[in-house]
TORDOTI-632328 format. One line per 8 residues: number of its first residue (from 1); for each residue x, y, z of N, C-alpha, C. Coordinates in steps of 0.1 Angstrom, whole numbers, plus 5000, padded with zeros to 4 digits. Layout:
N
NUM) X Y Z X Y Z X Y Z  ... .
***
This chain:
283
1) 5008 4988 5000 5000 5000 5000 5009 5013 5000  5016 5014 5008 5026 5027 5011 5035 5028 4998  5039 5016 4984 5044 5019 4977 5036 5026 4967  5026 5020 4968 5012 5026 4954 5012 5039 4956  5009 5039 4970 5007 5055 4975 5015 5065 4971  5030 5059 4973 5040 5066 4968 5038 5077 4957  5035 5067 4946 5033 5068 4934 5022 5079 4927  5015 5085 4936 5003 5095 4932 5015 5110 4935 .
9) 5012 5109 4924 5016 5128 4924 5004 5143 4926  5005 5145 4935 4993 5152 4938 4993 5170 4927  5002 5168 4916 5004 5178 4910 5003 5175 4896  4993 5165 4895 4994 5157 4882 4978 5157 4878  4976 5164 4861 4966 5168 4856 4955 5159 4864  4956 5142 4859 4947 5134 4864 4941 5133 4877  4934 5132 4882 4924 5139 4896 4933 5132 4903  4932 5133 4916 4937 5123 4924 4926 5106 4928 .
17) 4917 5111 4924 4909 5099 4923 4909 5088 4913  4914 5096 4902 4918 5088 4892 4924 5080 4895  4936 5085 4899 4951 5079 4899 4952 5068 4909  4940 5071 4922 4942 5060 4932 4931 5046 4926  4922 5055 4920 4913 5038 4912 4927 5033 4902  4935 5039 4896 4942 5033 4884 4955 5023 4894  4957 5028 4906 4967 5019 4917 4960 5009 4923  4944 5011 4924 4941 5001 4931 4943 5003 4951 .
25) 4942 5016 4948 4943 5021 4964 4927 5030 4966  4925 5025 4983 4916 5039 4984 4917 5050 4988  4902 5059 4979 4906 5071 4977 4911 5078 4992  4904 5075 5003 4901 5080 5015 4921 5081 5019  4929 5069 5018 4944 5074 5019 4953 5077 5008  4948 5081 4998 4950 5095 4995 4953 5109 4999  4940 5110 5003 4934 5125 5008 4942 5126 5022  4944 5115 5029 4951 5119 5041 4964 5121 5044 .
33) 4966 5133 5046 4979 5137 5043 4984 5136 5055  5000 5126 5060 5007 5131 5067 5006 5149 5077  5009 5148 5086 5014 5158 5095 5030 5166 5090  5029 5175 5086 5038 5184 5079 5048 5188 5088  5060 5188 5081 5072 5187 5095 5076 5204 5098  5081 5206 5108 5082 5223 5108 5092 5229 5098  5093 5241 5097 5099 5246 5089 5114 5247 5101  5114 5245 5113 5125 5246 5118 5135 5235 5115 .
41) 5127 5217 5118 5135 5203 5113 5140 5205 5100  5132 5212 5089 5131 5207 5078 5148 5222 5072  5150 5230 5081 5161 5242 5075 5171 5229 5080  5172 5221 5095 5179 5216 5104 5184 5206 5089  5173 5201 5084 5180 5186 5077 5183 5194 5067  5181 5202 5060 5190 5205 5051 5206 5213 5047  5205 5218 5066 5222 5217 5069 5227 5207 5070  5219 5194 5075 5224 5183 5079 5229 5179 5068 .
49) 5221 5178 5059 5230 5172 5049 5236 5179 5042  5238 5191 5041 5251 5200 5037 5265 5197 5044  5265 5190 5057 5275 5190 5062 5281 5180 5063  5271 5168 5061 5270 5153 5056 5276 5155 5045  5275 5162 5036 5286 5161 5022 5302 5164 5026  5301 5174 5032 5314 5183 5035 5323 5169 5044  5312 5167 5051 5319 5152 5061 5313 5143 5066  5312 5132 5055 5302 5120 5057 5308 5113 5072 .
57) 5319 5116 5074 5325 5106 5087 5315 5114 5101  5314 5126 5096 5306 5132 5114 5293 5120 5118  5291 5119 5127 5281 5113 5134 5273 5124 5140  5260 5114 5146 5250 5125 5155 5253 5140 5164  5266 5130 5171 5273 5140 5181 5276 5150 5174  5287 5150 5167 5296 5158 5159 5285 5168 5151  5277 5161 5142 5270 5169 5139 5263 5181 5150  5256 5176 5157 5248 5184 5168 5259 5195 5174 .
65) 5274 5193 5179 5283 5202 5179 5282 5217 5170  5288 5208 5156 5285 5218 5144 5275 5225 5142  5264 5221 5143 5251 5230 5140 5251 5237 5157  5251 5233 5167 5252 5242 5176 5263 5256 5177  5273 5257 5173 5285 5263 5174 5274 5272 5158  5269 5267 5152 5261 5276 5139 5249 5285 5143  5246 5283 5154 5230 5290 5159 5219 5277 5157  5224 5266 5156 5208 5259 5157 5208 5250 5169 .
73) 5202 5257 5182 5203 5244 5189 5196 5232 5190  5201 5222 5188 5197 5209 5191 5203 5196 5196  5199 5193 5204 5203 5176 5206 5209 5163 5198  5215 5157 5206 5222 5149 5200 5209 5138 5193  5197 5136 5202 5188 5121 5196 5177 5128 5184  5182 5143 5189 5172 5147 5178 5177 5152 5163  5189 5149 5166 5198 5150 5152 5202 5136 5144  5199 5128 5153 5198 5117 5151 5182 5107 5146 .
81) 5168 5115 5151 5159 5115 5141 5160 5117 5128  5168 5131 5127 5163 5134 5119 5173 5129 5107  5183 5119 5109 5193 5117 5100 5185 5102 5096  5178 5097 5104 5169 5090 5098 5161 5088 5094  5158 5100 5092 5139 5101 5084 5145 5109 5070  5165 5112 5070 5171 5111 5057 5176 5104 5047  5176 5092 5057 5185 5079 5055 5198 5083 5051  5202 5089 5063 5219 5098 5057 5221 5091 5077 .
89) 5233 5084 5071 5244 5080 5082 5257 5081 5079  5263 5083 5089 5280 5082 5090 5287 5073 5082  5295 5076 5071 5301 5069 5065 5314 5064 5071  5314 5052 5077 5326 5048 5086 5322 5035 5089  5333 5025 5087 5327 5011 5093 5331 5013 5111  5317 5001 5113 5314 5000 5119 5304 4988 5124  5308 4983 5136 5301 4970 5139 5285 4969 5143  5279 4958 5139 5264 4960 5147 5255 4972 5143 .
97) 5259 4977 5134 5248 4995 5130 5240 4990 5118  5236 4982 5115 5232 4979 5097 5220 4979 5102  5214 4991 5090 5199 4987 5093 5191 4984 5083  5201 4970 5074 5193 4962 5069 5183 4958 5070  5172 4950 5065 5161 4942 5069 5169 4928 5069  5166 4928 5089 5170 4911 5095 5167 4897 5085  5157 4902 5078 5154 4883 5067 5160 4887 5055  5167 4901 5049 5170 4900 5037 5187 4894 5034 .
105) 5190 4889 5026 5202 4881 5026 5210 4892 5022  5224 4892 5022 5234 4905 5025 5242 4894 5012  5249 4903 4997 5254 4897 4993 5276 4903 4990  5281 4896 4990 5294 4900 4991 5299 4910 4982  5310 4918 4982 5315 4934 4978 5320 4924 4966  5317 4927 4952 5327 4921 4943 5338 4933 4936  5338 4943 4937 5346 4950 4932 5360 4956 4936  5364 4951 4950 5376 4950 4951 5385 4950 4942 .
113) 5395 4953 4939 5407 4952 4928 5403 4946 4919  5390 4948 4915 5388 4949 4901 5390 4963 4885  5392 4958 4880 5396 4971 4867 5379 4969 4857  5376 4984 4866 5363 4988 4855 5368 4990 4846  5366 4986 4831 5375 4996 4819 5364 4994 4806  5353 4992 4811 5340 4988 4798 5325 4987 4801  5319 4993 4794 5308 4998 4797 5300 4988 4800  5288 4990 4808 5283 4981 4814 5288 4968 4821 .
121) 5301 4970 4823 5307 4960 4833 5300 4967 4847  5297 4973 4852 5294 4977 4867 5285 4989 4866  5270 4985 4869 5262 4997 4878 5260 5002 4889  5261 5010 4891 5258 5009 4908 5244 5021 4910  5241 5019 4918 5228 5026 4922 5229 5029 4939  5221 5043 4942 5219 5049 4956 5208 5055 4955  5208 5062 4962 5195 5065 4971 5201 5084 4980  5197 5093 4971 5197 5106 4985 5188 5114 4989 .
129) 5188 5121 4996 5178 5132 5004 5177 5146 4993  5165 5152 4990 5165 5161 4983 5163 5173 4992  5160 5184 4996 5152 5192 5002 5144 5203 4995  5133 5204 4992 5123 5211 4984 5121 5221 4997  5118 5236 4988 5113 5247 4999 5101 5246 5007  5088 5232 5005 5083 5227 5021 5082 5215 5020  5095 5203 5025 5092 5189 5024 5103 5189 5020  5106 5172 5015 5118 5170 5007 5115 5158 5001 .
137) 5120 5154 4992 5118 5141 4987 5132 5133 4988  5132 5116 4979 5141 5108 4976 5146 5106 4963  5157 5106 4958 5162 5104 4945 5171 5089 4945  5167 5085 4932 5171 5077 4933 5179 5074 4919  5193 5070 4912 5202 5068 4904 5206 5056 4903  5201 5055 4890 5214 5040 4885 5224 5049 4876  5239 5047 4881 5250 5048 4873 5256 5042 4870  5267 5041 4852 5274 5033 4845 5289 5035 4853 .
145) 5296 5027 4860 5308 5032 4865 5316 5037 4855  5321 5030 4847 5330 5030 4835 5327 5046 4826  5313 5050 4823 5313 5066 4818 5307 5072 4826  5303 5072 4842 5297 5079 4851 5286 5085 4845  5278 5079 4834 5265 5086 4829 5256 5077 4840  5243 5087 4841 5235 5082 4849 5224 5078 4838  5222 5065 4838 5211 5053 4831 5195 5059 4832  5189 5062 4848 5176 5063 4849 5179 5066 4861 .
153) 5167 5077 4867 5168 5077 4881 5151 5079 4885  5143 5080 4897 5131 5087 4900 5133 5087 4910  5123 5096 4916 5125 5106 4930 5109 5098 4935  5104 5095 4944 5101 5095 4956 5097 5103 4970  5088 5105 4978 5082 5109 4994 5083 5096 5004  5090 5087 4995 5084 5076 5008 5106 5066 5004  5105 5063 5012 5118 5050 5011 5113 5037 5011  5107 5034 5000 5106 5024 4999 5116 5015 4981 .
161) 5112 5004 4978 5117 4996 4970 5113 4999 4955  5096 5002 4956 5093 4999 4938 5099 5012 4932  5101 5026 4935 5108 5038 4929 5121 5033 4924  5133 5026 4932 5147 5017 4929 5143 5009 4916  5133 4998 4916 5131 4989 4909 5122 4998 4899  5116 5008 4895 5115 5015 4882 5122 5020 4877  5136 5024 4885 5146 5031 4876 5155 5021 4871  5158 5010 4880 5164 4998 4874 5157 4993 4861 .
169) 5147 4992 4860 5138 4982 4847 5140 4994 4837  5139 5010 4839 5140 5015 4826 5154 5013 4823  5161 5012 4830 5175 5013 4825 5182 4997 4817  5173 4991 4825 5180 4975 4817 5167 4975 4801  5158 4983 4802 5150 4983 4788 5160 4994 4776  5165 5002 4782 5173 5012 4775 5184 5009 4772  5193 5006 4782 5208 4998 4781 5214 4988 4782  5206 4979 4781 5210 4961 4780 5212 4958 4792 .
177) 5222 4950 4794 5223 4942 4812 5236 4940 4813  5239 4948 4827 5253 4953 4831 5257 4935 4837  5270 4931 4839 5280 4924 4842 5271 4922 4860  5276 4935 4863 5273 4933 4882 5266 4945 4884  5258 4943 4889 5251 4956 4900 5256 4958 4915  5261 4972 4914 5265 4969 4931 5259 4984 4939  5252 4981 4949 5244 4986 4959 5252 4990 4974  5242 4997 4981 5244 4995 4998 5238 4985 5000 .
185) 5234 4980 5016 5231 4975 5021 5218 4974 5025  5209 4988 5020 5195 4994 5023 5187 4983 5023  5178 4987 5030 5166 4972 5029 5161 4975 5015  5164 4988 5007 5152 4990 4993 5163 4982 4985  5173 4980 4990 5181 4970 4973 5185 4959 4984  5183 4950 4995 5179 4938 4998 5169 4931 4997  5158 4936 4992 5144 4931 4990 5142 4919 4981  5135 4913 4982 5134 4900 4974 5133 4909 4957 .
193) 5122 4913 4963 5117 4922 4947 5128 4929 4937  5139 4937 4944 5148 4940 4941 5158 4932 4935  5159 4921 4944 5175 4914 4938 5169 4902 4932  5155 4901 4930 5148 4892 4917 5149 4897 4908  5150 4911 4906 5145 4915 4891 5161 4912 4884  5171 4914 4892 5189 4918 4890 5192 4895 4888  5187 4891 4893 5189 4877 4888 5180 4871 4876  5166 4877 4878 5163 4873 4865 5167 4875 4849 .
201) 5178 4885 4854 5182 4891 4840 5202 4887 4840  5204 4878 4852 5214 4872 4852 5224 4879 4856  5223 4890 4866 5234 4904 4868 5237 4900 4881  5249 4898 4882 5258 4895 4896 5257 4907 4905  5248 4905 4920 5247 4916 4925 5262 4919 4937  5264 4927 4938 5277 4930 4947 5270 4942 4956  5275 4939 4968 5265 4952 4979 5283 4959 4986  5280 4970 4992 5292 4978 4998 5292 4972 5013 .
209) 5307 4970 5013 5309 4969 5029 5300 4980 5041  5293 4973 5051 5282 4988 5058 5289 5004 5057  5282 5009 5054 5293 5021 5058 5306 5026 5053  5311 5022 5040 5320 5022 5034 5315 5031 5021  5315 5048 5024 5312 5054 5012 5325 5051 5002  5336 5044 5005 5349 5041 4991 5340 5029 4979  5330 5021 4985 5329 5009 4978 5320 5013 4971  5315 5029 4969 5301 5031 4961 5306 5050 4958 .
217) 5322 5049 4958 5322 5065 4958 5317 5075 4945  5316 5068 4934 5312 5077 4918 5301 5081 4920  5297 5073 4929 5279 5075 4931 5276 5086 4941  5286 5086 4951 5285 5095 4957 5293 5107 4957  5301 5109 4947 5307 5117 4942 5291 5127 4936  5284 5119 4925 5273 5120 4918 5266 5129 4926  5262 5127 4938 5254 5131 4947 5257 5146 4950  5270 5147 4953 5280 5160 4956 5275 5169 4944 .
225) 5278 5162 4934 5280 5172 4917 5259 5177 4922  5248 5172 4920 5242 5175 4916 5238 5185 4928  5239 5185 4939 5235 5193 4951 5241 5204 4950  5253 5209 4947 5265 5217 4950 5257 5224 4933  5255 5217 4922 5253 5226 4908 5241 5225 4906  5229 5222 4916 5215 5222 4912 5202 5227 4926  5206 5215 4932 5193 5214 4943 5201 5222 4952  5208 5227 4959 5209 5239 4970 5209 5255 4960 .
233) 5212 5254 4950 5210 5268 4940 5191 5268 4942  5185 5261 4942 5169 5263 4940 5160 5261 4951  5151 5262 4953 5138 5259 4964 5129 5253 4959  5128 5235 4954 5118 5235 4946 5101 5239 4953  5093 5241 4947 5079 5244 4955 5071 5228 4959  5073 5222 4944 5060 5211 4941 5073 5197 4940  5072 5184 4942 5072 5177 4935 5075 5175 4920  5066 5176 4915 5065 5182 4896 5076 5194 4893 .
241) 5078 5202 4899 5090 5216 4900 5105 5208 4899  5107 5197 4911 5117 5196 4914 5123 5180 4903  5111 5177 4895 5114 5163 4888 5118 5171 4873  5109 5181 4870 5114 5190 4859 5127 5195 4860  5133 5202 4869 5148 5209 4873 5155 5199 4874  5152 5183 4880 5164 5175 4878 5167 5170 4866  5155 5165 4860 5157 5162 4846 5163 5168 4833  5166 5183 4836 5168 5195 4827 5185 5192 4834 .
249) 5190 5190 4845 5208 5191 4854 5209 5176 4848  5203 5163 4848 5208 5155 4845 5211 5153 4830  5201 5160 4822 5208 5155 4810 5215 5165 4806  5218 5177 4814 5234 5186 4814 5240 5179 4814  5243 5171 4829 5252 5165 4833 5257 5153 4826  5248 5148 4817 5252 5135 4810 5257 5140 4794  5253 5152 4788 5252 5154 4775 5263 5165 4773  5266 5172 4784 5271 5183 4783 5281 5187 4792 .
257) 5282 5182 4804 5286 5191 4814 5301 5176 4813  5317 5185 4811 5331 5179 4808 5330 5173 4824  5339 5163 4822 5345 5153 4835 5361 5152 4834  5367 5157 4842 5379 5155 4843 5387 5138 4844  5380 5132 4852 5383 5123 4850 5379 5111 4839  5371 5115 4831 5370 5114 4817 5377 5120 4806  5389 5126 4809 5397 5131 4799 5388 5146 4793  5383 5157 4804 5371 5166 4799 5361 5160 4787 .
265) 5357 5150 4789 5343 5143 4777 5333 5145 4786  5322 5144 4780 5311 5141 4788 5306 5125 4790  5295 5121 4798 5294 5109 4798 5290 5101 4789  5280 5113 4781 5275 5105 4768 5284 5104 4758  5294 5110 4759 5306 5107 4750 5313 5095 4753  5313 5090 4762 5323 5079 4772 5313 5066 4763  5301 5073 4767 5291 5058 4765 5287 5050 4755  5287 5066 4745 5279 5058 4733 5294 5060 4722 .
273) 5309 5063 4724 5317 5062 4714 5316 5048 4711  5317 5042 4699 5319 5032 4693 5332 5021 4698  5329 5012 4708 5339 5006 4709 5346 4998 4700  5362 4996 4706 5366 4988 4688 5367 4973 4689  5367 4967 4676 5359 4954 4672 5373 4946 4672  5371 4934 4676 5384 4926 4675 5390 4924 4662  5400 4922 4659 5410 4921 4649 5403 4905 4642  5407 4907 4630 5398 4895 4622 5407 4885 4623 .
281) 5406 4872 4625 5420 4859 4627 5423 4859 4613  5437 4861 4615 5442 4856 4604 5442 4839 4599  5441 4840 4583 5435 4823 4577 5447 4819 4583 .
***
């Protein structure tokens, strides 16, 4: 129910009545809207995660320090709500902290000293906190390691699984089927649903050590690029505002905008150059 729900855009021509007969949800949760967070939490998490980029290693404490010493007072447990109602934690291993789902099976890191050097050998996909001028939403990306273009992404109000698993299916319908997929540890890419769709199409899933922003960094690099040249420059209003604006930065960012460590190309340059064809055996 909570994913269907997801799924209704309340800025979308179709009534909302529509939309909930066409999900198969009723209309009555719909209409009921959540309790609106203050404008005080909602300035709080979007320093939070300003400073979550600057320094994934800070924790609850550290943070609550920071923002204290800035004029916001707050507590350590309540800095700590609210890093999880962003799904933004400390990037640091660490024992006993996974907040996996307990029945979902955890699969091994394959990327270790391995040499990405071809396309669609390695996807990787995440999950970050947006902040809209009242609310915020979830984004979600699949990226090609090898040309850092991003495949498909969609945004989200809720953390759940099927938003992941629609950006994954447009991308394996658009760009064939990567080698490995490698993920966090999130219960939205432990899910049965999730790592069924990545075996039915025969894709070796690889997950990051807990807490290990190194084993998923391009992606999180990704995260940095679009915040720093998009979503902290704007205030989106709507939902619909902020899926328009990303859409218009992403396919900057894939079509146009140079990568240094791409040799200044862009990604669509990386992706769709023509690779070259093996040498014919000689008779």
């Amino acid at each position: 129910m909570a994913e269907r729900k997801a799924m209704i855009d309340r800025d979308h021509d179709l009534p909302l009545t529509r939309q909930a007969q066409a999900l198969g949800i009723s209309r009555g949760s719909v209409y009921s809207l959540p309790t609106p967070m203050s404008e005080r939490d909602l300035a709080l998490m979007r320093r939070i995660d300003e400073l979550h980029l600057d320094r994934p290693f800070a924790g609850a404490r550290m943070l609550r320090d920071l923002l204290n010493a800035e004029g916001f007072p707050v507590g350590r447990k309540h800095v700590s709500t609210l890093m999880r109602r962003m799904g933004t934690e400390a990037l640091y291993r660490k024992p006993n902290t996974s907040r996996r789902h307990r029945a979902h099976p955890i699969y091994p890191y394959l990327l270790r000293g391995l040499a990405i050097d071809r396309l669609n050998q390695v996807w990787a996909m995440d999950i970050t906190y947006v902040p809209m001028a009242r609310g915020f939403v979830y984004l979600a990306a699949v990226m090609d390691w090898h040309s850092r273009k991003v495949l498909a992404w969609r945004l989200s109000n809720t953390l759940d699984s099927q938003f992941c698993i629609d950006a994954v299916e447009e991308a394996l319908q658009r760009y064939g089927t990567p080698e490995i997929f490698n993920t966090d540890q999130g219960c939205q890419f432990t899910s049965e649903a999730f790592t069924g769709l990545l075996k039915a199409h025969g894709i070796r899933i690889s997950m990051d050590g807990k807490g290990c922003w190194r084993d998923n960094v391009f992606i999180e690099r990704l995260w940095r690029t679009i915040k720093y040249e998009e979503v902290y420059l704007h205030a989106y209003e709507t939902v619909s505002h902020a899926r328009l604006a990303l859409e218009r930065y992403i396919d900057f960012y894939n079509a146009r905008r140079p990568h240094s460590r791409l040799d200044r190309r862009t990604p669509d340059q990386v992706y769709f150059k023509p690779q070259p064809q093996p040498l014919p055996k000689a008779a």
